[in-house]
N, C-alpha and C positions, 0 to 999 in steps of 0.2 A: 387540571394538572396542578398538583402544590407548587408555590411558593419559586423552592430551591429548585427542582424540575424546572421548570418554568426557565427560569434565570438559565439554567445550564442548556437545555433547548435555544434558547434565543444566542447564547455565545458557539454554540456549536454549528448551527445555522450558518451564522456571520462568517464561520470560518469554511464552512463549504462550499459558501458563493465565493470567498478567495479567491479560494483554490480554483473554480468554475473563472470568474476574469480572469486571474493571471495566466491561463492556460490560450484563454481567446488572445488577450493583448499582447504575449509575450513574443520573443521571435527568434531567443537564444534559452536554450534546454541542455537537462546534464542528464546522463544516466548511465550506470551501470552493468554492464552485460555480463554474461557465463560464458567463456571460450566453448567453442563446441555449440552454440545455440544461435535460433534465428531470431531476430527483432524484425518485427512491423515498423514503421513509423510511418507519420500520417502528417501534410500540411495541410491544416484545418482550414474551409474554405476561399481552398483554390480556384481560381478560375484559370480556364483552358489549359493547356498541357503544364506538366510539370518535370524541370529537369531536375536530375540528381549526383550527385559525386562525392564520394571518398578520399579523404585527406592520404589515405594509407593503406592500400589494395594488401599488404602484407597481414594486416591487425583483421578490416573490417573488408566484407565482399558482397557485393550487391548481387542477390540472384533472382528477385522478381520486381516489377515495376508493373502498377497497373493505376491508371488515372491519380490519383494523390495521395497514393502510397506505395514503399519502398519496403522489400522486405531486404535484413541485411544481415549476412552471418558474420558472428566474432570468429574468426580462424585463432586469436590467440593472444597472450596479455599483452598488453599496450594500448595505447591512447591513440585516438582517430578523431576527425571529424564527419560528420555527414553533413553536407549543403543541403538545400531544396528550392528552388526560385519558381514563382510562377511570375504570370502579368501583372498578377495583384500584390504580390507577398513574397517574403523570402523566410527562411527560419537556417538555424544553424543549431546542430545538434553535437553537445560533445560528451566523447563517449569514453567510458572507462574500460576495458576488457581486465578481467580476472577469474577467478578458478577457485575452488577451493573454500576453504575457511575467509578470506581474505577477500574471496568473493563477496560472501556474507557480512562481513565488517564493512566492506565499501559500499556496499547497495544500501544497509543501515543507517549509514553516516552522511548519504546520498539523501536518502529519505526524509532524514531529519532536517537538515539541512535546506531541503525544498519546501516541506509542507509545515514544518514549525517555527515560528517567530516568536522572536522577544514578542511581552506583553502578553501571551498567552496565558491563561489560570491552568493548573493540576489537571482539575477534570475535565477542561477541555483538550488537553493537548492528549488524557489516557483515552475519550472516546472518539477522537476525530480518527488516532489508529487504527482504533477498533475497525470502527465503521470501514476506515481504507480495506482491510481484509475481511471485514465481513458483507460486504456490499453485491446487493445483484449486480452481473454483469461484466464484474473487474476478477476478481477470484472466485474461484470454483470448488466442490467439496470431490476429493480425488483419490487417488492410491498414489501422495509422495510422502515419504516422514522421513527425509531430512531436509535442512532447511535450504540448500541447493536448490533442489528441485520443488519447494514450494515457490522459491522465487522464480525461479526460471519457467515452469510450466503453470503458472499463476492456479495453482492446486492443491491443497491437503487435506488432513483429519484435523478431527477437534485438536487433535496432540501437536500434528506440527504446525498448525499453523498457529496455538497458543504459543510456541516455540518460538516463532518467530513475530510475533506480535508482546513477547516479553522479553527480544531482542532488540526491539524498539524503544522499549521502555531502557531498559538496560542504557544503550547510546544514548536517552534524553537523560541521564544520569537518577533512575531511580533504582529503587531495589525491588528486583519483579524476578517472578518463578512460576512453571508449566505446576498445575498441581493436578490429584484424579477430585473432580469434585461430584461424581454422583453418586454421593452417600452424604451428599450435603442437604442441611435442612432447608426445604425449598422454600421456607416462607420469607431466606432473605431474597430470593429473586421475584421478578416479576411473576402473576400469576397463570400467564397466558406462557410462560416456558417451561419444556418440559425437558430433559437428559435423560438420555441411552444409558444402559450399565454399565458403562465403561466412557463414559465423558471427561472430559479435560477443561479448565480456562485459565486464566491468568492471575495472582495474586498479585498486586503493587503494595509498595507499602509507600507511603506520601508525607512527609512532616509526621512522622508518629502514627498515622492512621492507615489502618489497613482498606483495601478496596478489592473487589472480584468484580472480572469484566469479562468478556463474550473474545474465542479468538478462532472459532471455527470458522475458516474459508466459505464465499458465501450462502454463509445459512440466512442472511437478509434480517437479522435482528441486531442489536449490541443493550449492552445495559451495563450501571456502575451500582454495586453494592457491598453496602456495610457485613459486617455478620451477624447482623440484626435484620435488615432492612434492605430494602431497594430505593436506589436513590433518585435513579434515570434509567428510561428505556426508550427506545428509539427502532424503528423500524432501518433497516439500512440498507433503504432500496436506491441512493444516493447512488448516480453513475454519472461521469463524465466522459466524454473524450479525451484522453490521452496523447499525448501529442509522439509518447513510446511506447508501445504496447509490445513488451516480455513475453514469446512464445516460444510452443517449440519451434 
């Protein structure tokens, strides 16, 4: 592995395991839900029974409960809490309901806010994204293209889920764009990828420099390139537990 590879491998790593502790350590979580949709949530090992409760039976409503998880539908916008206590542990989970556009601004701004920190460099904060939606196990390659329903049924095409992975970028304050890239010369990408006739991914533009990056819902790769060159590739078979898991 060159050099820069290398370097950019080792900060994207550090930032995966993060995300991997803060997820075990933690015990207070935000998220955003889609009025009309069910959430999972999960207290990560729990030992023996676990109870649960809702701040606000009108916002959010508990319809299944099974050993240490809760599944919970948003009935409609507003703010709620979900508890979770066991013998060992307790977590608190709060929660945003919305709809719409506004949906998609808040789960954005959620996101960012969760998984990006000061001190971060460019290309790790563009492939750590990537990775989040292109990763086995977390999103899925589906029939949603808007960006609602990519968030909400963790689903899309190369199209929206580039959509929403340069919605990401957008909220980290770059300048990013869906574009059609298979008419693109492949010798800037890695040599082991290949695009369908009708492919899509992401353009950032960084300090003056252009980048093309991976935003199809888990196709289990990501990669950053020049329009020359490839710069990084990465398998993105990276999966954690979740402490929220967005379903239908």
């Amino acid at each position: 592995m060159e050099k820069q590879a290398l370097k950019i491998h080792e900060k994207v790593s550090q930032e995966l395991e993060r995300w991997t502790n803060e997820v075990e350590k933690s015990s207070t979580f935000s998220d955003v839900l889609r009025a009309g949709k069910e959430s999972c949530f999960c207290l990560l090992d729990a030992k023996g029974s676990v109870k649960w409760s809702v701040s606000d039976k009108s916002v959010l409503k508990i319809v299944k409960k099974s050993g240490n998880q809760c599944v919970v539908r948003a009935l409609k916008e507003g703010k709620a809490v979900v508890k979770a206590s066991a013998k060992n542990k307790a977590a608190t989970y709060k929660v945003t309901v919305k709809t719409g556009e506004a949906f998609v601004k808040a789960w954005c701004r959620q996101w960012v806010k969760t998984y990006i920190r000061d001190g971060m460099d460019d290309n790790t904060k563009l492939i750590c994204a990537s990775i989040y939606i292109t990763s086995y196990g977390l999103f899925s390659y589906g029939e949603a293209y808007n960006l609602e329903d990519v968030i909400s049924d963790l689903q899309g095409t190369c199209l929206s889920g580039s959509m929403l992975l340069a919605a990401l970028y957008k909220e980290m304050g770059y300048e990013a764009e869906t574009r059609f890239a298979a008419k693109d010369d492949m010798s800037r990408y890695p040599a082991n990828v290949l695009f369908g006739s009708d492919h899509y991914n992401v353009k950032v533009k960084v300090k003056n420099k252009t980048y093309y990056i991976e935003g199809t819902p888990g196709c289990g790769f990501t990669y950053l390139s020049t329009s020359k060159k490839n710069l990084y590739y990465r398998s993105a078979n990276f999966f954690y537990s979740l402490p929220v898991d967005i379903s239908k």
